[in-house]
C-alpha positions as CSV (number, residue, x, y, z in Angstrom):
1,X,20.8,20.3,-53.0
2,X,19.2,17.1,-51.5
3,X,21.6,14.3,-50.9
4,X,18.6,12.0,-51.1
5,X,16.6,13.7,-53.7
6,X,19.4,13.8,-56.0
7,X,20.1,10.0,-55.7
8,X,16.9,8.9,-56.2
9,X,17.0,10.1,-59.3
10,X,20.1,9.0,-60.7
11,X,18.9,6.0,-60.1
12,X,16.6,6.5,-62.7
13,X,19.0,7.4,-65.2
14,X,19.9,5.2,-68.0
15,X,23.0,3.1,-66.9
16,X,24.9,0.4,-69.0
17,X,24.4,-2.8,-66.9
18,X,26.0,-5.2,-69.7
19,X,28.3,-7.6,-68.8
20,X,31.2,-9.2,-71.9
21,X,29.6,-12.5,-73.0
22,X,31.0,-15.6,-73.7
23,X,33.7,-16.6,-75.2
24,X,35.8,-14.5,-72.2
25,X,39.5,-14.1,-73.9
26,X,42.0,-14.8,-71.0
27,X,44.2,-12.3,-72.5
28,X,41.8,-9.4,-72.2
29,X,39.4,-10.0,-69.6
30,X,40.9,-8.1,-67.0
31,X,40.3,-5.3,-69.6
32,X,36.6,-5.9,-70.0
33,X,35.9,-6.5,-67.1
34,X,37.5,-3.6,-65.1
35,X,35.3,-1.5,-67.3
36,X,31.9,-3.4,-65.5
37,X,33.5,-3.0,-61.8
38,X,34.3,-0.2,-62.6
39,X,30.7,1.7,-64.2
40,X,29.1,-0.4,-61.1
41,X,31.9,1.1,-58.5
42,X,29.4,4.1,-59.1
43,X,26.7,2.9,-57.1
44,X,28.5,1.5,-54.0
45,X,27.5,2.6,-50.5
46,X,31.1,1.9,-50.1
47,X,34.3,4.1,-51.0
48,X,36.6,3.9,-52.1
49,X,35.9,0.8,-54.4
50,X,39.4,-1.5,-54.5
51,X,40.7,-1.1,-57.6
52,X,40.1,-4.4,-60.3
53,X,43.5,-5.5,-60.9
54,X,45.2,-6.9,-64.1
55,X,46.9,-10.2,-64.4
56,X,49.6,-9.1,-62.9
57,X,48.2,-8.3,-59.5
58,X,49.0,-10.2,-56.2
59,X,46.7,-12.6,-54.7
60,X,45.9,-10.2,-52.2
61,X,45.0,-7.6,-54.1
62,X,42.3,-10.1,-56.2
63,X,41.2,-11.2,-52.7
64,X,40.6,-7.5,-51.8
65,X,38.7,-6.7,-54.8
66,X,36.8,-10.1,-54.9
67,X,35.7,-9.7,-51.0
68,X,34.4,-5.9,-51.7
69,X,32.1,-7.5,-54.9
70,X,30.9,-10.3,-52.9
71,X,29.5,-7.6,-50.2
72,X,28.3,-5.0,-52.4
73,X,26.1,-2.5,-50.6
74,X,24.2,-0.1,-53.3
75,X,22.8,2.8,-52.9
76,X,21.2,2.7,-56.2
77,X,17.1,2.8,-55.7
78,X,15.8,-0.2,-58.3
79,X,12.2,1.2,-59.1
């Protein structure tokens, strides 16, 4: 199998892109939100992808996580 090939055409496959709307409940967005990292995490040039976090999670972690988003590389092909 093609490394290449077969990545190419993933990228053509349907993907949920959607992001929660407002309002954004403080008590659950780490919940919806790790789901979006975390179906995106799929497409990173990068691995493994830092894990989200809840609200329980040390600064460092969040800093971690929020550094790795801020730098995405994807492999995904947008055509």
């Amino acid at each position: 199998m093609d490394d290449k090939k077969k990545k190419k055409y993933d990228s053509t496959l349907d993907f949920n892109d959607e992001i929660p709307t407002e309002p954004i409940n403080k008590d659950t967005f780490f919940e919806e939100f790790s789901e979006v990292f975390f179906r995106n995490s799929l497409w990173s040039t990068k691995q493994p992808v830092p894990v989200f976090g809840d609200k329980n999670s040390s600064y460092a972690l969040a800093e971690k996580c929020y550094n790795f988003w801020r730098r995405f590389d994807s492999w995904r092909d947008f055509p």
